[in-house]
N, CA, C and O of each residue as an XYZ file, in Angstrom:
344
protein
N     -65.318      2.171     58.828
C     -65.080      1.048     59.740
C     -66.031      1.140     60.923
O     -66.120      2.191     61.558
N     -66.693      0.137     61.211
C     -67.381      0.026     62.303
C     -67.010     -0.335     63.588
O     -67.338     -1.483     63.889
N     -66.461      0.259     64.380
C     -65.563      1.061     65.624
C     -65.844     -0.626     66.784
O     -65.021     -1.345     67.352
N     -67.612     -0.697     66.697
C     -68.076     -2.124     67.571
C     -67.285     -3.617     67.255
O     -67.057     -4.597     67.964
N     -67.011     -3.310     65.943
C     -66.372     -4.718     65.530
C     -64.446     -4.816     65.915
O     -63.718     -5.781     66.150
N     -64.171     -3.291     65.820
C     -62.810     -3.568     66.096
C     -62.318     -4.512     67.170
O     -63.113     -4.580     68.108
N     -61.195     -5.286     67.310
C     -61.383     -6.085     68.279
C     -60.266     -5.725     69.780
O     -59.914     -6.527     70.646
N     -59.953     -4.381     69.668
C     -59.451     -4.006     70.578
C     -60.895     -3.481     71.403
O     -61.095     -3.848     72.561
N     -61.594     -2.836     70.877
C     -62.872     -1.967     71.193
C     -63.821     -3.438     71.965
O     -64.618     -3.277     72.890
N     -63.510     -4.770     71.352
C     -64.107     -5.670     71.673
C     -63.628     -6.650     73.376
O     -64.175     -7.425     74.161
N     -62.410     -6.027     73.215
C     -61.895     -6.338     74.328
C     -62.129     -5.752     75.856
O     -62.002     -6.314     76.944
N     -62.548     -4.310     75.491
C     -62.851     -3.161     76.818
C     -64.159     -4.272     77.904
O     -64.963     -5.116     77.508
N     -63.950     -3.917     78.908
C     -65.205     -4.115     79.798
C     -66.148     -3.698     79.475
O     -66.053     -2.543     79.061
N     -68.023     -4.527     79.451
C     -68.898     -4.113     79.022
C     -69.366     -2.605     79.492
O     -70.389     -2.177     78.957
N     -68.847     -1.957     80.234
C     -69.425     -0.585     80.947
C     -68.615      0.139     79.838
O     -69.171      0.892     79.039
N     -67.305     -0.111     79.818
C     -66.743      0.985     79.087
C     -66.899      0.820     77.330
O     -66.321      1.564     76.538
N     -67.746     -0.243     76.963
C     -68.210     -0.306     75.588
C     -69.901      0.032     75.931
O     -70.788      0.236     75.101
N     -69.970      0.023     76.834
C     -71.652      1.204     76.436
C     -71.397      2.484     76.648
O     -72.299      3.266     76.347
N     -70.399      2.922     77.090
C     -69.632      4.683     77.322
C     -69.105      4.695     75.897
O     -69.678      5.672     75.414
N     -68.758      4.455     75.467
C     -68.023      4.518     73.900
C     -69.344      4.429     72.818
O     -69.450      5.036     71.753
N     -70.020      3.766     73.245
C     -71.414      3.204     72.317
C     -72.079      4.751     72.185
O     -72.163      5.510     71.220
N     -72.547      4.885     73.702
C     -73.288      6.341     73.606
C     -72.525      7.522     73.703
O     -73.203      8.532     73.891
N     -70.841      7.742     73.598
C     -70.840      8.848     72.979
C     -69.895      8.844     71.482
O     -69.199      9.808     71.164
N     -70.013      7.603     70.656
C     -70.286      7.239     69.543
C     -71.507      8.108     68.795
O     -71.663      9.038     68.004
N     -72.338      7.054     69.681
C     -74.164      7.743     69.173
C     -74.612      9.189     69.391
O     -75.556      9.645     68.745
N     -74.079      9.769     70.114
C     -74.359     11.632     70.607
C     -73.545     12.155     69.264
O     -74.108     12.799     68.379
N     -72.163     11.796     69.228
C     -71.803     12.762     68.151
C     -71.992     12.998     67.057
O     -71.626     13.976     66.405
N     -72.880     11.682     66.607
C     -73.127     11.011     65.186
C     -73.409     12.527     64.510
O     -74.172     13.228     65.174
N     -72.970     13.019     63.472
C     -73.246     14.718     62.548
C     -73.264     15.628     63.662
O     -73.805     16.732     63.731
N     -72.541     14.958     64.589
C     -72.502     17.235     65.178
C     -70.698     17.262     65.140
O     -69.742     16.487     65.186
N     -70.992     18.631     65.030
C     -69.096     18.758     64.439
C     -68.673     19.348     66.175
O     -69.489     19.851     66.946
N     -67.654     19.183     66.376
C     -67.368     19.204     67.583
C     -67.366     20.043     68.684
O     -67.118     19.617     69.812
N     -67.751     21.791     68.326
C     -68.389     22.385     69.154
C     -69.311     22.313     69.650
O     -69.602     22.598     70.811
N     -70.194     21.731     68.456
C     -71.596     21.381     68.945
C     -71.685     19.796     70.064
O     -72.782     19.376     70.432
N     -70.749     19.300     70.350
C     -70.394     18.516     70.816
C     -69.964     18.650     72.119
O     -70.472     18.092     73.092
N     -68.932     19.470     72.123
C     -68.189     20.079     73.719
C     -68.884     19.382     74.547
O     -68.719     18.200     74.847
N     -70.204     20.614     75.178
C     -71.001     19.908     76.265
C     -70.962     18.767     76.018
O     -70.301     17.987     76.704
N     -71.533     18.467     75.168
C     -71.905     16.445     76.257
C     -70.365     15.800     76.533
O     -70.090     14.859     77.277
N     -69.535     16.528     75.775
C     -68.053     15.592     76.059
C     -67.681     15.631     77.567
O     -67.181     14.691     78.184
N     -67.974     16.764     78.034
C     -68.205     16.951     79.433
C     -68.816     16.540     80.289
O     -68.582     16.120     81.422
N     -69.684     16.686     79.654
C     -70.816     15.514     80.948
C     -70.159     14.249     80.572
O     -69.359     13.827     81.407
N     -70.295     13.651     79.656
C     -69.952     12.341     79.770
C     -68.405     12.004     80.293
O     -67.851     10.907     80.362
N     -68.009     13.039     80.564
C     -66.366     13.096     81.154
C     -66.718     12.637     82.588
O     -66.238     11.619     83.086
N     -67.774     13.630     83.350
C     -68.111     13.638     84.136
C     -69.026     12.050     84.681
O     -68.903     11.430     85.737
N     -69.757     11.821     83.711
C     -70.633     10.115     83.975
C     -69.626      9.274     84.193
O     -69.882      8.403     85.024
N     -68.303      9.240     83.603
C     -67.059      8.462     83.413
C     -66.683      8.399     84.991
O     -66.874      7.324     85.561
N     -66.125      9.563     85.775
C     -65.299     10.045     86.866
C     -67.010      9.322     87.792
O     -66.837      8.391     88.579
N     -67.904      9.649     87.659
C     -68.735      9.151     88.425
C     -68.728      7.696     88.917
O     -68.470      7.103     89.965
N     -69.155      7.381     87.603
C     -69.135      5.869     87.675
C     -67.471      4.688     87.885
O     -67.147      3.516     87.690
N     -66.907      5.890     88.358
C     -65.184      4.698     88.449
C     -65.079      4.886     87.577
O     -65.629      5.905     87.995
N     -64.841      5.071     86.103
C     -64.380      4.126     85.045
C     -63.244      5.084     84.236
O     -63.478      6.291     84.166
N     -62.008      4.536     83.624
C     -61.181      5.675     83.410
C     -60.616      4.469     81.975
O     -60.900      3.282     82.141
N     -59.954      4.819     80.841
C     -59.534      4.507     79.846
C     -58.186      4.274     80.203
O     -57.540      5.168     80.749
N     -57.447      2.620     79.831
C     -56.017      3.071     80.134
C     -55.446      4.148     78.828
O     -56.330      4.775     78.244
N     -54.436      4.295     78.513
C     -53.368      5.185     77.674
C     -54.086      4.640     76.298
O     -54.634      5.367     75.469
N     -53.962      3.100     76.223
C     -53.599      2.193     75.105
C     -55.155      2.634     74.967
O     -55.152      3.831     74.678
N     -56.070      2.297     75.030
C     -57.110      2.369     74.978
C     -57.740      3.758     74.990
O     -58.763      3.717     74.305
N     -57.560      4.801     75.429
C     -57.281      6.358     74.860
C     -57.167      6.130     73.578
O     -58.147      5.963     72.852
N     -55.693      6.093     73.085
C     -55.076      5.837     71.750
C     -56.386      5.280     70.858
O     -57.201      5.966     70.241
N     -56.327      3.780     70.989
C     -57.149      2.944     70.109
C     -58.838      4.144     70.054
O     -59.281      4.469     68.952
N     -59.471      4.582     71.245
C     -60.575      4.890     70.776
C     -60.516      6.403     69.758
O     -61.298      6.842     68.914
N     -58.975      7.001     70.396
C     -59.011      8.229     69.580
C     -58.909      7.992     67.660
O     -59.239      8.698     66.707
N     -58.293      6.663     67.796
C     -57.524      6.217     66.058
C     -59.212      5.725     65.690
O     -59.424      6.233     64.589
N     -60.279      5.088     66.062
C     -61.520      5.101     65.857
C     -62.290      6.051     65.545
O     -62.881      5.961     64.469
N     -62.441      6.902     66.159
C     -63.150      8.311     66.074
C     -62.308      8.677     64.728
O     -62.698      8.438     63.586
N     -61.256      9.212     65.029
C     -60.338     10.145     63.759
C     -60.763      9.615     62.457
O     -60.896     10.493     61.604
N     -61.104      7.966     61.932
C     -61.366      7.461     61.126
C     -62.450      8.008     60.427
O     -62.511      8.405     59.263
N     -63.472      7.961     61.497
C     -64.817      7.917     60.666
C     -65.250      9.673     60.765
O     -66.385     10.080     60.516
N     -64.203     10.482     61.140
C     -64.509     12.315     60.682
C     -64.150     12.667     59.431
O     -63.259     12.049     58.849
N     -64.529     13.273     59.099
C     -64.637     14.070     57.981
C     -63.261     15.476     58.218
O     -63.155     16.068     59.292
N     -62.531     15.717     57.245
C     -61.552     16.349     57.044
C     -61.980     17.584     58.418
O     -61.651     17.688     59.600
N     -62.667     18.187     57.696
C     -63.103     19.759     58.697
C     -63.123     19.209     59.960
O     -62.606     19.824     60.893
N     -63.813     17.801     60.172
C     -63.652     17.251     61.934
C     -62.433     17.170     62.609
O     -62.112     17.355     63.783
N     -61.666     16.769     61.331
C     -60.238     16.072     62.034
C     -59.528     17.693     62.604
O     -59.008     18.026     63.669
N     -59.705     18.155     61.803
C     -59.440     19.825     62.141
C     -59.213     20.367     63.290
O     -58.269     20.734     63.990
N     -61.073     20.283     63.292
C     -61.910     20.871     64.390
C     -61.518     20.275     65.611
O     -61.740     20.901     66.648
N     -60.782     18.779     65.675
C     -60.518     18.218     67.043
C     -59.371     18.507     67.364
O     -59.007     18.898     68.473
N     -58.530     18.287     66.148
C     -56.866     18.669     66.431
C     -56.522     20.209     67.305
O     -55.561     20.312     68.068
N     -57.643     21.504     66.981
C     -58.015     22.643     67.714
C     -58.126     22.179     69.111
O     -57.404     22.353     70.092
N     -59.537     21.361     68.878
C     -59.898     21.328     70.832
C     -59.045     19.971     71.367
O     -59.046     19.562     72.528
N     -58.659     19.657     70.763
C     -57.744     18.383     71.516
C     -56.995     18.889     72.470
O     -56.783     18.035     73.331
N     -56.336     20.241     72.775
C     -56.166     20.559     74.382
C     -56.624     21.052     75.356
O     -56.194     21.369     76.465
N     -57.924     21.109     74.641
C     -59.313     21.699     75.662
C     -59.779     20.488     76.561
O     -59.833     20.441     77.790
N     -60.181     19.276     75.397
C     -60.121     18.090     75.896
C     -60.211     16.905     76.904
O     -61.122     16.357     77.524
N     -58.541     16.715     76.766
C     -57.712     16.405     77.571
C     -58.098     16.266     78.883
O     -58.913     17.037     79.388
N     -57.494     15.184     79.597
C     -57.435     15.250     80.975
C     -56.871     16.494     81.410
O     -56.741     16.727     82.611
């Protein structure tokens, strides 16, 4: 499924669909350690720039992502999913 077309994803403010866009595009084949860092920084570009996800929209982008991983990913996140976290 292509995450751009969903139409909740279509609904976000244009800032917070180019934050989703590019760290869409960063993770594309890295499995999620290899990932960490930038999840951070871009945690950090987020808190910079104002911009914060409500709950619902958490949810919806996490049910996006989970889709398009691969078994060992879903794994690998369910691990760091309390590293994560706010």
């Amino acid at each position: 499924m292509n995450f751009k077309k969903h139409p909740e994803y279509l609904k976000m403010e244009p800032k917070k669909q180019e934050m989703v866009s590019l760290l869409a595009d960063t993770l594309t084949g890295k499995n999620l350690t290899e990932a960490l860092p930038f999840l951070v920084q871009w945690k950090k570009q987020m808190q910079n720039e104002g911009l914060s996800f409500t709950p619902e929209e958490n949810q919806i982008l996490t049910n996006l992502f989970m889709e398009q991983m691969t078994p060992a990913q879903r794994k690998q996140y369910e691990f760091l999913k309390p590293f994560i976290k706010n």
